[in-house]
C-alpha positions as CSV (number, residue, x, y, z in Angstrom):
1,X,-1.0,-6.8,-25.5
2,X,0.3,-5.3,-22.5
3,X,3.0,-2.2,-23.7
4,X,6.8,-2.7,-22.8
5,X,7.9,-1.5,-19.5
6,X,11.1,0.8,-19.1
7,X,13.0,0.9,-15.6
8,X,15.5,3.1,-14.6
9,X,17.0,3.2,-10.8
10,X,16.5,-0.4,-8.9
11,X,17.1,0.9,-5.3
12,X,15.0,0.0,-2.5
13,X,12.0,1.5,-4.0
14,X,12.4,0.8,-7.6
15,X,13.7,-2.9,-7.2
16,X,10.4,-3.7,-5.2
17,X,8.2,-1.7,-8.2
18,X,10.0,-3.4,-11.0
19,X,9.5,-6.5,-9.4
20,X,5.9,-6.6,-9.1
21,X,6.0,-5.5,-12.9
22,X,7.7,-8.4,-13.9
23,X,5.4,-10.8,-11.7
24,X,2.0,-9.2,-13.2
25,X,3.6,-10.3,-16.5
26,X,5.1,-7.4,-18.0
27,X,8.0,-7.1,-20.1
28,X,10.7,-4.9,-18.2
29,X,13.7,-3.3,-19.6
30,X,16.2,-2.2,-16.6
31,X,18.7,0.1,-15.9
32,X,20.8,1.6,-13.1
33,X,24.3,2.9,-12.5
34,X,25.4,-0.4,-10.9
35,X,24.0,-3.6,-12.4
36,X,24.7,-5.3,-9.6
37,X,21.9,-3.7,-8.3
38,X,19.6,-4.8,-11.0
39,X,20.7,-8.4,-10.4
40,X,17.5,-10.2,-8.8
41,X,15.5,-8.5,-11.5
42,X,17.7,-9.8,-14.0
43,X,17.1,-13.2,-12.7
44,X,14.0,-12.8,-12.4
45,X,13.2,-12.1,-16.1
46,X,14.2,-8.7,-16.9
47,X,16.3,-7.6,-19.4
48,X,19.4,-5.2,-18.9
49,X,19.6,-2.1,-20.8
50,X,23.0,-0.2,-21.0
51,X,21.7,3.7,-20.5
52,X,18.1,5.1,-20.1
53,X,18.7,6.0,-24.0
54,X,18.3,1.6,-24.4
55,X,15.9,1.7,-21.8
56,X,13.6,4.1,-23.9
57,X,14.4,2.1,-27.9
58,X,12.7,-1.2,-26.4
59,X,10.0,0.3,-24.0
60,X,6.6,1.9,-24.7
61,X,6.7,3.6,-21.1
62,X,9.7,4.2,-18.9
63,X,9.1,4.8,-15.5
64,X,12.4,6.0,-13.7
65,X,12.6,6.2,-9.3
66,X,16.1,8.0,-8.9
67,X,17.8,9.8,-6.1
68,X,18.0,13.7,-6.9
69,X,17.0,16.1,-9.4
70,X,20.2,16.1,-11.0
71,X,19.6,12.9,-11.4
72,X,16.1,13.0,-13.5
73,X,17.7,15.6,-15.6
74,X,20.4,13.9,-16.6
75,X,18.2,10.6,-17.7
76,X,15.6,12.7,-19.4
77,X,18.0,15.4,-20.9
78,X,21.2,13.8,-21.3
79,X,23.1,12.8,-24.5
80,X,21.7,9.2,-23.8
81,X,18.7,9.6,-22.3
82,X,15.4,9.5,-22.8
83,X,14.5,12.2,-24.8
84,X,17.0,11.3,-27.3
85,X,15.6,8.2,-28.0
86,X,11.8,9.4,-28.4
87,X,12.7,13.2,-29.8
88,X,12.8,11.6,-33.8
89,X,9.1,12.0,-34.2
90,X,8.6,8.1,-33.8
91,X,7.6,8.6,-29.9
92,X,4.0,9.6,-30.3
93,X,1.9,7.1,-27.4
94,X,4.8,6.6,-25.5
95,X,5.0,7.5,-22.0
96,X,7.5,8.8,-19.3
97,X,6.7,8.8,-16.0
98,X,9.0,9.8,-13.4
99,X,8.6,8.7,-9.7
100,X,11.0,10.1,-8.2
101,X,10.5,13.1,-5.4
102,X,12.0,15.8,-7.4
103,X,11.4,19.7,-8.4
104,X,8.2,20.7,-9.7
105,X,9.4,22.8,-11.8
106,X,11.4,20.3,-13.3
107,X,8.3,18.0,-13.7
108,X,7.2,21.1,-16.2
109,X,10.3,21.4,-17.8
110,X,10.1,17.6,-18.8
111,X,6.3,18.0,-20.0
112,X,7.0,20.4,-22.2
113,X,9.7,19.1,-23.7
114,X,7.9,15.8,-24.4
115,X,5.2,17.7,-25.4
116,X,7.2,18.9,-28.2
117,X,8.8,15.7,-29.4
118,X,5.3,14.3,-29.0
119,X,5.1,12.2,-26.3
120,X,3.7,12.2,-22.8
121,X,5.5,12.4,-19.2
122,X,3.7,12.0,-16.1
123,X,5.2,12.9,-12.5
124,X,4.2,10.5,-10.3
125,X,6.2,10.2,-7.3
126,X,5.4,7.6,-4.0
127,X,4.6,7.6,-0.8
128,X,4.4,4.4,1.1
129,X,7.8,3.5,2.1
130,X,9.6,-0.1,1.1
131,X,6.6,-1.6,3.0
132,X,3.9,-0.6,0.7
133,X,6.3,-1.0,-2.7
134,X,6.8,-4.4,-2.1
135,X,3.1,-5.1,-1.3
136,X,1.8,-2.8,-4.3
137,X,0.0,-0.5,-1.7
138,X,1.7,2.7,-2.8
139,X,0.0,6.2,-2.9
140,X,1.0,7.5,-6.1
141,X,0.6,11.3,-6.7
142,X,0.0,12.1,-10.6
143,X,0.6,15.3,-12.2
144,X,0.2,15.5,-16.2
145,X,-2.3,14.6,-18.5
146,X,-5.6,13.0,-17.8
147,X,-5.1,10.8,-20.9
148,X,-2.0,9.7,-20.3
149,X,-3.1,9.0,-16.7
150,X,-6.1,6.8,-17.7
151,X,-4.0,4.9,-20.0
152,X,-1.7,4.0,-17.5
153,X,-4.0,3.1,-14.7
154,X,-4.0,-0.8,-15.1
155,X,-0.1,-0.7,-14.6
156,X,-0.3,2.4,-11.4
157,X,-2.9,-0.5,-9.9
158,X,0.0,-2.9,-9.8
159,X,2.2,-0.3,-7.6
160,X,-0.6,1.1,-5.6
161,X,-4.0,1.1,-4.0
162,X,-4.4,5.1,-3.7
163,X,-3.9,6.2,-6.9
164,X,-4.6,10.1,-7.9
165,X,-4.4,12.5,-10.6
166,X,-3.4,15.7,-9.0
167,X,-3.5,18.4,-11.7
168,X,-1.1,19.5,-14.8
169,X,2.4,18.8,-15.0
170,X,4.4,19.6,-11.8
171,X,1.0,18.7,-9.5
172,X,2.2,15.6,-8.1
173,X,5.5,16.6,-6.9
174,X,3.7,20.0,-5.2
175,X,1.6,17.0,-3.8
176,X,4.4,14.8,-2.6
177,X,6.1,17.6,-0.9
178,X,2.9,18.4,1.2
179,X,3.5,14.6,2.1
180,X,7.0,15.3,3.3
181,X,5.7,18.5,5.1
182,X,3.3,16.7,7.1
183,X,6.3,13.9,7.6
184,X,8.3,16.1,9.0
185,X,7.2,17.5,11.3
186,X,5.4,14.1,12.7
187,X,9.0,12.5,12.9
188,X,10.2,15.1,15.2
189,X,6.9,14.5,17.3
190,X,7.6,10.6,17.2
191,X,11.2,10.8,18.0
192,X,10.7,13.3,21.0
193,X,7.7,11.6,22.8
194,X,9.5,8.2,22.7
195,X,12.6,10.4,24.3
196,X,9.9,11.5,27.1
197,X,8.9,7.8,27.5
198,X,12.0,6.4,28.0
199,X,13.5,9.4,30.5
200,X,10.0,8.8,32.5
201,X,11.0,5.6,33.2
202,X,7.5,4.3,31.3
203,X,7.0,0.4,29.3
204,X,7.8,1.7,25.6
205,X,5.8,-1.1,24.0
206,X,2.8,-0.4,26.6
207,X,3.3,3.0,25.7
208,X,3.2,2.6,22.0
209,X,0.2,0.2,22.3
210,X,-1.6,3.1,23.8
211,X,-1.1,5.9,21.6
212,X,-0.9,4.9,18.3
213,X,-4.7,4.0,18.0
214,X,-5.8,7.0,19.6
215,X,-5.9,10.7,18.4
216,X,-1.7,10.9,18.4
217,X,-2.0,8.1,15.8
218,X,0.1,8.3,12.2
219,X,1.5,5.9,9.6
220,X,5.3,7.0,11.4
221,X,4.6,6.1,14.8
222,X,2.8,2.5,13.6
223,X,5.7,1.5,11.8
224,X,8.3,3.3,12.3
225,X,8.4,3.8,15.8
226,X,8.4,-0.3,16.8
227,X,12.0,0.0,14.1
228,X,13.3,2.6,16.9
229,X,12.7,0.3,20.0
230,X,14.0,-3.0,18.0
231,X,17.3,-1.2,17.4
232,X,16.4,-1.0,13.3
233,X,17.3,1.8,11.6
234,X,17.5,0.6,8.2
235,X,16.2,2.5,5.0
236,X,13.1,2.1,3.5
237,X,13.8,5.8,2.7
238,X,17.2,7.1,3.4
239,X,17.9,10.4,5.6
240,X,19.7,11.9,2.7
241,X,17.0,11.6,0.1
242,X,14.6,13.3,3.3
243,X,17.4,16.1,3.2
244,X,16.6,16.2,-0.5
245,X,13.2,16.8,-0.5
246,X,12.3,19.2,2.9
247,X,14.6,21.4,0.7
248,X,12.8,21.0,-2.3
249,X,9.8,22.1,-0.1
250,X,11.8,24.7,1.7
251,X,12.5,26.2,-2.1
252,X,9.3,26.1,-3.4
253,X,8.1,27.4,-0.2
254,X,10.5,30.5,-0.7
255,X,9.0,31.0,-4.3
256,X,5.0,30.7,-3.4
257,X,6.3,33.4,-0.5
258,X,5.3,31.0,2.3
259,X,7.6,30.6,5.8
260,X,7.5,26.9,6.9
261,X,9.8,26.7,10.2
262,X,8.5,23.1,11.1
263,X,10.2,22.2,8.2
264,X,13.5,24.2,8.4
265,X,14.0,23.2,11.9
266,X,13.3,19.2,10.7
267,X,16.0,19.6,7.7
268,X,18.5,21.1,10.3
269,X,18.2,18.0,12.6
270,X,18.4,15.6,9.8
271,X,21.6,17.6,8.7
272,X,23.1,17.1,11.9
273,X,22.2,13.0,11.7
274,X,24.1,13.2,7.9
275,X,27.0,15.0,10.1
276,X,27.0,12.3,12.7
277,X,27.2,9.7,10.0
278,X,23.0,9.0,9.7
279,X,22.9,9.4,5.6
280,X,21.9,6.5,5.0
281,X,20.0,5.4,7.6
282,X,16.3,5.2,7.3
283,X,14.3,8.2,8.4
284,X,13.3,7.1,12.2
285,X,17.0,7.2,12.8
286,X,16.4,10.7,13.6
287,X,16.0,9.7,17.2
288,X,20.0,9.3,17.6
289,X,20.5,13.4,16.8
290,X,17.3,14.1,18.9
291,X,19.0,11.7,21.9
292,X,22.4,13.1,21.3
293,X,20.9,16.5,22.4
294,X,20.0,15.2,26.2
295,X,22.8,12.4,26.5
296,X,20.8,9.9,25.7
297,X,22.4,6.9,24.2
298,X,19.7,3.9,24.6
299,X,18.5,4.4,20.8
300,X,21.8,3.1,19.5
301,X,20.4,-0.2,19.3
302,X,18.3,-2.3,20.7
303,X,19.0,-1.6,24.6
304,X,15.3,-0.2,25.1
305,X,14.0,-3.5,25.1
């Protein structure tokens, strides 16, 4: 029998996740703080859970994809969350995996306290955009047990095609924020060179067609780029959320006694897009702060075409 599937947060990411879920055959319990939200899973098949405490009494693993620390806390910890459901001593084989990009030392804060009330928790948090949690070709980065991770691999293959054990507990966020590192910095690199193209005067689709199969190549520039000349800057991962995690790695960075301007200057032009009113935008908005800095206004929509 396949085990009962817990869902908290249905956002862009975790609607698309849930969904394959339910389509593999699984049965899914959902919650997030505005049902409305949760509405095509709900007609889809899924059931609607009040609180993540619900969620947890009718689910053998609970996977939650949520916005900010606070946020995974609060779930977990909470007076109706998870933990309150499983900490009776009825929770042993359950699971809770958390996929959101949050703090690694939370991620060990969470093992240990399911450790103690005998269950499992798993961070596992994504990297692949809307694109690739729609089409079930996540990377999903796994810190936690080995066990836990094994038993969980038929429903990760649902959600992804790279699927990794990282280490202990904490090991996939430290993993996921070497993702957003390398992110970064290749945004800014995007964003500027398409800046340069367009201020030469040079065929930004001819241009694009060029480079992105050569050595300048990335997963940005292939998809996210052709979203910057077609005007499109909606989220498949919004600029907040970015803001979120390069300071997550900026903290982290501060306790392993590491100096990573790349990614303090990146945060500080995504803070100036949230200040300009680019929140929630998707992350190749980052052009419009970069453009504001030379009076450059053709990225405001479609005009490079």
């Amino acid at each position: 029998m396949k085990p009962k599937i817990g869902w908290i947060g249905t956002g862009v990411m975790g609607g698309a996740c849930a969904s394959r879920l339910l389509a593999a055959g699984y049965e899914v319990a959902v919650f997030t703080r505005t049902r409305s939200k949760a509405e095509p899973l709900l007609d889809a098949g899924a059931v609607w859970a009040d609180s993540p405490r619900a969620v947890a009494e009718r689910s053998d693993v609970v996977f939650s994809i949520v916005g900010y620390p606070r946020d995974v806390r609060e779930i977990f910890f909470g007076a109706d969350g998870v933990l309150s459901a499983w900490s009776n001593g009825a929770a042993s084989g359950k699971i809770f995996v958390d996929m959101t990009t949050s703090s690694p030392e939370l991620a060990v804060e969470i093992a240990d306290a399911a450790e103690r009330a005998g269950f499992d928790a798993l961070d596992a948090p994504v990297s692949g955009g809307d694109v690739g949690a729609k089409n079930g070709t996540l990377s999903i980065m796994v810190g936690g047990s080995d066990a836990a991770f094994e038993r969980l691999a038929p429903i990760f293959a649902n959600l992804g095609t790279n699927v990794r054990r990282q280490g202990g507990p904490g090991a996939g966020q430290r993993t996921k924020t070497t993702n957003q590192i390398l992110i970064a910095g290749n945004m800014i690199g995007v964003c500027e060179a398409l800046l340069y193209a367009y201020r030469a005067g040079l065929d930004l689709d001819a241009v694009l067609a060029s480079v992105s199969s050569g050595a300048a190549g990335s997963w940005s520039l292939s998809n996210l780029a052709p979203r910057i000349l077609q005007g499109n800057f909606a989220p498949g991962f919004f600029v907040e959320h970015f803001v979120k995690d390069l300071g997550i790695a900026l903290d982290d960075a501060e306790r392993l006694r590491l100096s990573l301007p790349g990614v303090a200057l990146a945060r500080q032009l995504y803070l100036a897009l949230i200040a300009q009113g680019g929140g929630r935008l998707g992350t190749q908005a980052l052009i419009k702060a970069l453009a504001t800095l030379s009076n450059v206004d053709a990225f405001a929509d479609d005009a490079t075409r």
